[in-house]
N, C-alpha and C positions, 0 to 999 in steps of 0.2 A: 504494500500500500504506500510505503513511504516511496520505492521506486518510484511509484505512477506518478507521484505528487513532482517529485523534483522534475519530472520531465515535464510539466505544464507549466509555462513562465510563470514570474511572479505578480505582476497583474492581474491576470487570468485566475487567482488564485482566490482572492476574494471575491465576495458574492455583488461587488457594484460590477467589477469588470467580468464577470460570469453574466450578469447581467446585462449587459451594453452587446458582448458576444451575442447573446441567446437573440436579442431585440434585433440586431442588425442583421443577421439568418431571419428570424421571423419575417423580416419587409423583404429583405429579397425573394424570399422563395415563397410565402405563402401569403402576403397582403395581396390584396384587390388590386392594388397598383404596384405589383412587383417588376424584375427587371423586362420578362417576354413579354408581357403586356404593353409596360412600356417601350419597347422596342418597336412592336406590333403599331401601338399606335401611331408611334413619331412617322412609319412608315406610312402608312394609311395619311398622315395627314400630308406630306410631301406627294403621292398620288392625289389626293384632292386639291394642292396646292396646282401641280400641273395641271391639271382638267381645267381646273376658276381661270387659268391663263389661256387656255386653249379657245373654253370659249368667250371669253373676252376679244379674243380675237376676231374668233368667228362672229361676235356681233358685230364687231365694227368691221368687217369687211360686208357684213347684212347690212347694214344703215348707209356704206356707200353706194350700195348695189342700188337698196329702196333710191337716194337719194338721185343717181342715174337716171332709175327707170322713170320716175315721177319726173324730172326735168324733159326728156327727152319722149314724144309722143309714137317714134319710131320705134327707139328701143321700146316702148312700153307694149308695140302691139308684135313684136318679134317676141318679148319673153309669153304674152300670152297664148299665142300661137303652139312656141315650143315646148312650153311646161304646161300649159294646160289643156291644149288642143284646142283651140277654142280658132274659129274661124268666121268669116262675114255670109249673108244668105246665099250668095249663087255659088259658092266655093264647096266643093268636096274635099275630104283630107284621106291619107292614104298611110299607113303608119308602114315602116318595112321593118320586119323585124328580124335580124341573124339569126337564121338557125343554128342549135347546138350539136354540135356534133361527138 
């Protein structure tokens, strides 16, 4: 018994610093917000970070586009044409679509 003792430092040897041990093991490994968790999250939120930039982009390349098509009365009846099919009364439309192969 006296072996085991001397081989565990002298801090460690009283019950604050057995203590402070035990508490610092406890958060790591088993709190609610231990280290994988926290890991887990930081990452999760640097993916969320990227996406809020992505489409922040994506909007503002949307409100150029809106702001395009709204000025200009040509583009505006070229996108409706091509994105929604939409055409005038004596006009037919003819969709071709690639087959798969």
């Amino acid at each position: 018994m006296k072996k085991l003792l001397d081989r565990i430092p002298k801090r460690l040897r009283n019950r604050y610093g057995l203590a402070v041990v035990v508490l610092i093991g406890w958060i790591t490994i088993f709190d609610q917000n231990d280290i994988w968790t926290t890991w887990k999250n930081h990452r999760e939120l640097s993916d969320m970070e990227e996406q809020a930039a992505w489409y922040t982009a994506e909007i503002a390349r949307t409100k150029e586009q809106l702001v395009e098509i709204a000025s200009d009365q040509d583009l505006l009846e070229k996108f409706a044409r091509e994105r929604y099919l939409m055409k005038r009364d004596n006009e037919d439309i003819f969709v071709l679509v690639a087959e798969k192969r």
